[in-house]
C-alpha positions, 0 to 999 in steps of 0.5 A: 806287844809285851817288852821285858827288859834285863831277861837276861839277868831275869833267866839267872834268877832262882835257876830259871824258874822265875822266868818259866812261871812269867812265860808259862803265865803270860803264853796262856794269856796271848796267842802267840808268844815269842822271846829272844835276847836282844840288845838295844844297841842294835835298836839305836838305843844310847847304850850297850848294857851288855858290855 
């Protein structure tokens, strides 16, 4: 299992291409590879960054 944190700050960057090249490199490398934005508060986390 592969956790980034701040995608959604990540998907802003550069229009989007940063986050393509990271994907594009890492679903080349694994043989299945799915992303969702998630928010840890829903995961029992201490904290809703997304407020």
């Amino acid at each position: 299992m592969f956790l980034f944190e701040n995608v959604k700050y990540l998907l802003r960057h550069n229009k989007v291409s940063t986050f393509k090249q990271i994907y594009s490199f890492l679903k080349q490398q694994t043989h299945q590879l799915e992303n969702k934005i998630l928010n840890a508060f829903d995961y029992a986390m201490p904290k809703n960054e997304n407020d």
